[in-house]
N, C-alpha and C positions, 0 to 999 in steps of 0.2 A: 504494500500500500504506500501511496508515494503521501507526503505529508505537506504541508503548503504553511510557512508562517509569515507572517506581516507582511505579505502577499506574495511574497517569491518561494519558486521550490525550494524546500529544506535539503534537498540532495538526499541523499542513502545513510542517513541516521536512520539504526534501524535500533527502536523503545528497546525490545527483548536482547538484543544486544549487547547493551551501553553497560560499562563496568563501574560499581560503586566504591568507592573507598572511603573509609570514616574513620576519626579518632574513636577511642575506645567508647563507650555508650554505656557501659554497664556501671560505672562507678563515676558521674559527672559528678561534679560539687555546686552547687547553688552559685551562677554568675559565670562559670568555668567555662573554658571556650570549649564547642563541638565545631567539629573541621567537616563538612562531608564535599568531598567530589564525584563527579563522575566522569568517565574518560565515553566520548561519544565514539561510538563505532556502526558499522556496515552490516550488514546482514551477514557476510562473511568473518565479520570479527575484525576487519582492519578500520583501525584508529582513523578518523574523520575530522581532519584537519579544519577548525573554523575557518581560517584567515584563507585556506586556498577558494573554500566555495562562499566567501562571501555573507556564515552564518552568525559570525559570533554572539547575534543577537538572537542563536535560538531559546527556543522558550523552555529551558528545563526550571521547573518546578519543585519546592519541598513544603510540602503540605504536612506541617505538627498537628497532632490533636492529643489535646489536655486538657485544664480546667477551658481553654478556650479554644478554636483554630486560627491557626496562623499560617501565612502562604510566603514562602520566600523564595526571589529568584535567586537563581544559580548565575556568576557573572563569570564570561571568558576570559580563562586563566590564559590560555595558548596550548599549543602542540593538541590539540583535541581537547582539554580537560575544562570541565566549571567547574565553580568551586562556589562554596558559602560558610560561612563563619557566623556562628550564634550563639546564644548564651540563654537558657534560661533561668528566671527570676522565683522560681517556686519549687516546692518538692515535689518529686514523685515520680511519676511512670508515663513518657509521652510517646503514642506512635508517629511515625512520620513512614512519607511515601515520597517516594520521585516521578515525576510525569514529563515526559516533553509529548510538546502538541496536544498534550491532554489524555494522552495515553503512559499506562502504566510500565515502569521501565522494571518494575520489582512486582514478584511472584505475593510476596505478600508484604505487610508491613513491617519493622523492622523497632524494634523498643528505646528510648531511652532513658535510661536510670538518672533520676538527680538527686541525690541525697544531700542533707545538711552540710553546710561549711561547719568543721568545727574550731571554735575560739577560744585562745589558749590565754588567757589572763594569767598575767603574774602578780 
């Protein structure tokens, strides 16, 4: 399925493809950065260089859900990769998802842990 954003063909970014890489998720602290990127690729698996087809403004997406949702773009790192950098403000347990074009690039969603900072008064 060929994909179309901000009206130009997206090229051979293919969703089920695209590989995710993330800072650890299971033990975040309250405010502590989460790194997630994705390396866009082909149907074939070969990396999908933005800058040669003109996309860096594709649309990949990270959709949190917690006490509320939150939608964040992903911004072109280079060599194929986006990337985003977040933090959040509350405890607990948040799913998130990645989308480009509005299609899903993950099998299901994936957890993030955020436990208490703890403060060490002297």
């Amino acid at each position: 399925m060929d994909l179309w954003i901000c009206g130009r063909h997206a090229g051979p970014i293919s969703p089920q493809h695209c590989i995710i890489n993330t800072s650890d998720l299971s033990n975040v602290k309250v405010g502590g950065a989460i790194s997630i990127e994705v390396e866009a690729r082909d149907k074939l698996g070969n990396t999908v260089n933005g800058t040669d087809l003109g996309i860096q403004d594709a649309h990949f997406m990270v959709d949190v859900i917690g006490s509320k949702i939150e939608v964040f773009n992903l911004s072109y790192i280079g060599n194929g990769i986006y990337g985003v950098n977040l933090s959040q403000n509350t405890v607990g347990n948040y799913n998130f998802s990645i989308k480009y074009g509005g299609q899903s690039i993950m099998t299901k969603s994936m957890v993030i842990n955020v436990l208490p900072s703890k403060h060490w008064f002297i």
